[in-house]
C-alpha positions as CSV (number, residue, x, y, z in Angstrom):
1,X,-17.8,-3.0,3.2
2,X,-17.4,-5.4,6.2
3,X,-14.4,-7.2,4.7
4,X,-12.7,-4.2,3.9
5,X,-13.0,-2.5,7.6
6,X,-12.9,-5.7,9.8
7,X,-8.8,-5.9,9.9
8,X,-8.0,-9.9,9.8
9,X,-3.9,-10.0,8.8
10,X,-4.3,-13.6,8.4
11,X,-5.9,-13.5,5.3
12,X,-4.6,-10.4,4.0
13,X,-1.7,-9.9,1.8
14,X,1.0,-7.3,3.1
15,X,2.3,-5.0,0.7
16,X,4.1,-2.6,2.8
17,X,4.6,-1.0,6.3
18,X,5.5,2.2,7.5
19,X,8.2,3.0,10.2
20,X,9.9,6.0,11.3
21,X,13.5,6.2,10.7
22,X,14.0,8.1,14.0
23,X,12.1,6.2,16.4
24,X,11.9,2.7,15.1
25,X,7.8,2.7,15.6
26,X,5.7,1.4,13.6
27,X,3.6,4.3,11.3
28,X,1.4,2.5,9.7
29,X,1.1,-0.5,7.0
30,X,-0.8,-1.7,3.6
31,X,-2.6,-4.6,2.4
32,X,-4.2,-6.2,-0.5
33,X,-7.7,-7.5,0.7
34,X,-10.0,-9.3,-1.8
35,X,-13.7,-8.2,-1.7
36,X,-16.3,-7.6,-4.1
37,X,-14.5,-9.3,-6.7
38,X,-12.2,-6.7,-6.9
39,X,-8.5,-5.9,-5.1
40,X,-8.0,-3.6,-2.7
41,X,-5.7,-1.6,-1.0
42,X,-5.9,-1.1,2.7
43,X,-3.8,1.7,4.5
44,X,-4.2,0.9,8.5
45,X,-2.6,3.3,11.3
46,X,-1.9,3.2,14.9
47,X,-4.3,1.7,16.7
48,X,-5.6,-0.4,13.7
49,X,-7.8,2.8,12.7
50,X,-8.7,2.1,9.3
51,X,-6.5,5.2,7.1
52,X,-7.1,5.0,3.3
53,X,-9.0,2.3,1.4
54,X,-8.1,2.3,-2.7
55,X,-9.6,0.1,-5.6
56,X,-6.6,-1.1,-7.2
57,X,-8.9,-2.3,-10.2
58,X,-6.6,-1.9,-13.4
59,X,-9.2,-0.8,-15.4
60,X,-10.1,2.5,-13.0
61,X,-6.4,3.4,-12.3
62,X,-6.1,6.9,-13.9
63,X,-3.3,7.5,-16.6
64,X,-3.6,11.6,-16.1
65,X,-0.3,13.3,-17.6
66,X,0.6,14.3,-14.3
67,X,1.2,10.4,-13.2
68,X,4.9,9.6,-13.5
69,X,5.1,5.9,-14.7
70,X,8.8,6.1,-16.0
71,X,12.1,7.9,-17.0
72,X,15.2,8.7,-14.2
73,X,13.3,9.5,-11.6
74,X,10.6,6.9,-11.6
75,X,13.8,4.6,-12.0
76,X,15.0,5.9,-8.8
77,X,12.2,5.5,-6.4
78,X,11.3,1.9,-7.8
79,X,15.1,1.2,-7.0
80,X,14.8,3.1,-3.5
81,X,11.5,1.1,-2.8
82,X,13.0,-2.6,-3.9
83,X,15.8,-1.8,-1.6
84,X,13.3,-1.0,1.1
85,X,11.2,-3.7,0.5
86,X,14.2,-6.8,0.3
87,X,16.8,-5.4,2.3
88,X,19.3,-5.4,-1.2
């Protein structure tokens, strides 16, 4: 639990961060953290308050048929989010 609430951005892997389109501020940002032998998503906010923490282990994602995972519009955010995430 230590590794996964002690922020260190120099060895964690961004994924993503969070600005506001009005304001040019930062929201808040995600990372992949390592611990427990498992990956890990970390969501921290303002102030570096700790926000979400997810177990991105494969094998305990959940495949519910409410989970979109393709046609048109899964197509269009995965675009939306590649041009976020490269500037294309």
């Amino acid at each position: 639990m230590d590794t996964l609430t002690r922020f260190e951005p120099e060895s964690w892997e961004l994924v993503s961060a969070e600005v506001r389109t009005d304001t040019g501020k930062w929201v808040k940002s995600t990372w992949r953290v390592w611990a427990d032998e498992r990956s890990w998503w970390v969501v921290v906010g303002l102030g570096n308050a700790l926000v979400t923490v997810i177990d991105v282990d494969p094998r305990r994602r959940g495949m519910g048929e409410d989970i979109v995972t393709g046609g048109p519009l899964y197509a269009r955010v995965d675009a939306v989010n590649a041009e976020l995430m490269h500037g294309t």
